[in-house]
N, C-alpha and C positions, 0 to 999 in steps of 0.2 A: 588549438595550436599544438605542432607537434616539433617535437625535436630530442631527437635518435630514441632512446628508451622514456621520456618524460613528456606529458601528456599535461598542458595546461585548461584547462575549462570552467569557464564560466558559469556561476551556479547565479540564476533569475529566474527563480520560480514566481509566476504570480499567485494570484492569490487561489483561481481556476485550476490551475497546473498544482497547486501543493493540496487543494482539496480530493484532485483524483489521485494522487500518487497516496494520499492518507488512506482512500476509501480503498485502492487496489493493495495496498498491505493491509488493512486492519480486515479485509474479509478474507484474507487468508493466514488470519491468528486462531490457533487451535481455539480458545474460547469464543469466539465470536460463530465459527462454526457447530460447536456442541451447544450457543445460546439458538440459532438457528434448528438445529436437532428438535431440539426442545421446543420450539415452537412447534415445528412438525406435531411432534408429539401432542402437543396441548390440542391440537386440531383435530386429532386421530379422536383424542378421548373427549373433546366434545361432540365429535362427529355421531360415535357409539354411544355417550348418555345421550342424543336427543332421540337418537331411534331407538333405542335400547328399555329408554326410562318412559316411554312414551309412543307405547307398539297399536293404540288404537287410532293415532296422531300419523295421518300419511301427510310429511312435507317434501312442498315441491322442491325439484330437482337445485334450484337456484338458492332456495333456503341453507340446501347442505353444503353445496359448497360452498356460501359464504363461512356456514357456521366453521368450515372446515379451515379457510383459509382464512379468515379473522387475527387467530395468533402471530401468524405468517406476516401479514401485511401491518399487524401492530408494530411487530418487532424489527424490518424493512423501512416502516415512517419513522419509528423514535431511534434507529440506525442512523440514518440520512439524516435528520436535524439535530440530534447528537452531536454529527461529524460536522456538519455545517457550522453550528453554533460555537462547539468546543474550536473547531478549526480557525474559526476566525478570528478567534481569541488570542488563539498561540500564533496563529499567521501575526498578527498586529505586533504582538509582543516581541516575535522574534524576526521581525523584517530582514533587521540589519544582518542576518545570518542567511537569510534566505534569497535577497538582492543585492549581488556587489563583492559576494565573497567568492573563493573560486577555489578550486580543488587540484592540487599537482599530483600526478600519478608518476610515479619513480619506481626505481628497481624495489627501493626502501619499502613502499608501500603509498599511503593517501593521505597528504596533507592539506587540510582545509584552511584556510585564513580568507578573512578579512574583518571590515570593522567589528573591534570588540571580540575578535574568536580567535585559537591558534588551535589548531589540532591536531595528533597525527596518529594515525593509524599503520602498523605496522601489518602486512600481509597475512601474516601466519593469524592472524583476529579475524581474518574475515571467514565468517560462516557459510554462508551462501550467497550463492550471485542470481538473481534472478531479472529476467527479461519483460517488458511489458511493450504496449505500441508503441508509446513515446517514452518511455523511462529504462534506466537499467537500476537495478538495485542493489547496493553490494551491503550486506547484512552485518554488522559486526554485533550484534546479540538476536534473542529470537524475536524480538520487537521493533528493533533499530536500526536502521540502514541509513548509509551517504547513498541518497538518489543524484544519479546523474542523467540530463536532460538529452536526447538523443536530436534535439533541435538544435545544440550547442556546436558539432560537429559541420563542417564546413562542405564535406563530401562523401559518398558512400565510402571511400579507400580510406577516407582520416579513421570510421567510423569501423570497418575492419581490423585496420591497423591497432585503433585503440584496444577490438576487443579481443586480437591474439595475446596483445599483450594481460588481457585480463586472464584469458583463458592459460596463459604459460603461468602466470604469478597465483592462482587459482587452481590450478590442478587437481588438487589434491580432492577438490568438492567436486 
């Protein structure tokens, strides 16, 4: 809903929608990519000790790339059911913040309420804004962001309209 500078929106993440919005910011946390790195890494070096340490040993093609990719796909599974498990934990927990609350966009900045929340966030907090298929993310630390559902919008104009106004109150980023 819109009216003149002030932006009312519905926040009903299910429980789907708050798993991919977790998975598409937490793989873009600087530690999550240097744990990633590192996996690399672990693959590289066991790639080089199994030909390295063991030069009269010819293994098939298929051998090394598992050996290679092994870390990789370790650190990918226990990613993914981390994010699942932990997710669904804190989804349950904080439902009532997640379904039913709703977030007012004003000149001010971004006020969240409903059951059990008040919140508000003043413009000049927010760090970064970022875009995904279905989500926007407006960042107020380098971990934390008010997701907003881009299914919430009624029309592509509501959905322009709302993001000049991000992009004038945002600027600065």
């Amino acid at each position: 809903m819109i009216t003149q500078d002030t932006f009312l929106i519905k926040l009903d993440l299910s429980f789907a929608d708050y798993w991919r919005a977790t998975c598409w910011m937490t793989v873009r946390m600087k530690i999550i990519r240097r744990f990633f790195l590192l996996s690399i890494a672990l693959g590289v070096l066991g790639l080089l000790s199994n030909t390295l340490l063991a030069p009269g040993e010819i293994q098939p093609w298929y051998v090394l790339v598992f050996v290679f990719l092994m870390p990789v796909m370790f650190f990918g599974a226990f990613f993914l059911v981390a994010i699942t498990v932990f997710g669904f934990f804190i989804y349950r927990s904080r439902v009532r913040y997640l379904k039913g609350a709703s977030y007012r966009f004003t000149h001010w900045g971004i006020e969240k309420s409903g059951k059990g929340i008040e919140s508000s966030t003043p413009w000049h907090q927010v760090t970064k804004v970022r875009e995904s298929k279905s989500f926007l993310f407006l960042y107020i630390s380098e971990n934390d962001a008010h997701i907003v559902q881009k299914s919430q919008f009624s029309s592509q104009q509501e959905w322009s309209e709302f993001m000049a106004m991000i992009k004038e109150k945002t600027f600065r980023l």
